[in-house]
PLY file of the C-alpha trace (Angstrom):
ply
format ascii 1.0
element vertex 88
property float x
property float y
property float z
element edge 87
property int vertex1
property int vertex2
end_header
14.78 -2.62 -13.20
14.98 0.98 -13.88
13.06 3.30 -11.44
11.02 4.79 -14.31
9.66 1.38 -15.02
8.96 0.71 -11.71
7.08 3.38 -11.02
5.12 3.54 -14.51
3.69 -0.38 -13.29
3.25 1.21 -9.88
0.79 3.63 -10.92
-1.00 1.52 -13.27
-1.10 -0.96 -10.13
-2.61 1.80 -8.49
-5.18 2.43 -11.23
-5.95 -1.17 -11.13
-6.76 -1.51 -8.08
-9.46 1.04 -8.08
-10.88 -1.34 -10.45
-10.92 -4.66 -9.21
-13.22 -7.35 -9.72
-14.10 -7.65 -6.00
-13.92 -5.60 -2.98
-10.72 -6.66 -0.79
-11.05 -8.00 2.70
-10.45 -5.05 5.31
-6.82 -6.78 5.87
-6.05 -6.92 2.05
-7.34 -3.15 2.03
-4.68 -2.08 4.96
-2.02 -3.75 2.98
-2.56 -1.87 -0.17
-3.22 1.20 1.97
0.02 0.72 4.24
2.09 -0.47 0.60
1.09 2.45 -1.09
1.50 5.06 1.29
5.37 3.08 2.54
6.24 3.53 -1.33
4.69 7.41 -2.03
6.24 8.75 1.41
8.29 6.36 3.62
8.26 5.37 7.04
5.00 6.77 9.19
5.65 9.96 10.79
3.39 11.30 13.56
1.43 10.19 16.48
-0.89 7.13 16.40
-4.40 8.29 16.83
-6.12 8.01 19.19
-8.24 4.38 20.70
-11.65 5.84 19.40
-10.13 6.20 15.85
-10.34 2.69 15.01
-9.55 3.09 11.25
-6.86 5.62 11.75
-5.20 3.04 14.32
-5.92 0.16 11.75
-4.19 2.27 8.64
-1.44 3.35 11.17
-0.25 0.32 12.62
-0.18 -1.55 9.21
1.88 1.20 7.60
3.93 1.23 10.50
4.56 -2.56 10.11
6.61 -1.70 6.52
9.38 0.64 8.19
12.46 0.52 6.77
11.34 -0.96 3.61
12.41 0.79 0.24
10.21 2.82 -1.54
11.01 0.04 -4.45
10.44 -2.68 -2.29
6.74 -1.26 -1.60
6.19 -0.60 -4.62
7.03 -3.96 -6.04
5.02 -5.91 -2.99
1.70 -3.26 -4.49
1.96 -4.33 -7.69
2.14 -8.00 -6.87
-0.38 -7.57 -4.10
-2.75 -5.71 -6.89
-1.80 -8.49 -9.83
-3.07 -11.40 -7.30
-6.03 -9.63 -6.47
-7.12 -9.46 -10.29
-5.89 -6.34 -10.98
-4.23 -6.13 -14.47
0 1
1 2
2 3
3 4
4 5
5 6
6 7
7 8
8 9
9 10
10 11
11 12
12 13
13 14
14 15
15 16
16 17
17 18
18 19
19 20
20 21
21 22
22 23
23 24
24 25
25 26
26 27
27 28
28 29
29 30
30 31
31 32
32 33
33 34
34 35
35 36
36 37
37 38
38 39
39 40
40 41
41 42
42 43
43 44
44 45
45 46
46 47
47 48
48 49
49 50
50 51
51 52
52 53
53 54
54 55
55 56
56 57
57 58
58 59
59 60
60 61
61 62
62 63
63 64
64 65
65 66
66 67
67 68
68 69
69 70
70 71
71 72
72 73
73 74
74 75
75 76
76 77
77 78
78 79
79 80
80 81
81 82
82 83
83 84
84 85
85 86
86 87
């Protein structure tokens, strides 16, 4: 699939999913989070925050989960991830 396709359904995956039908668990919500930001910028760089930041940890440690994965690859798991969630 050509990249400019790829990336045309990722951002209208990303529009989507501003606008589904129902708010996503917390665990759905770190996927997208961790999917989107593993396909708009790669691996996690930085230091994990610290044990009070509980979101920052959360977000962290799932993005950190996808290293190594191609910025395709993310961006193909969002868009399916985004379609089964209701998102068009």
């Amino acid at each position: 699939m050509p990249e400019s396709s790829l990336s045309q359904r990722f951002a209208a995956a990303a529009t989507a999913a501003q606008n589904l039908p129902q708010r996503p668990d917390n665990d759905t919500l770190l996927k997208l989070y961790a999917l989107y930001k593993q396909a708009t910028t790669g691996d996690v760089a930085g230091k994990r925050p610290g044990f009070t930041d509980f979101v920052g940890r959360a977000k962290y440690d799932a993005w950190t989960a996808l290293r190594g994965a191609s910025k395709e690859e993310a961006m193909q798991n969002y868009i399916d991830l985004v379609q089964r969630l209701g998102g068009s």
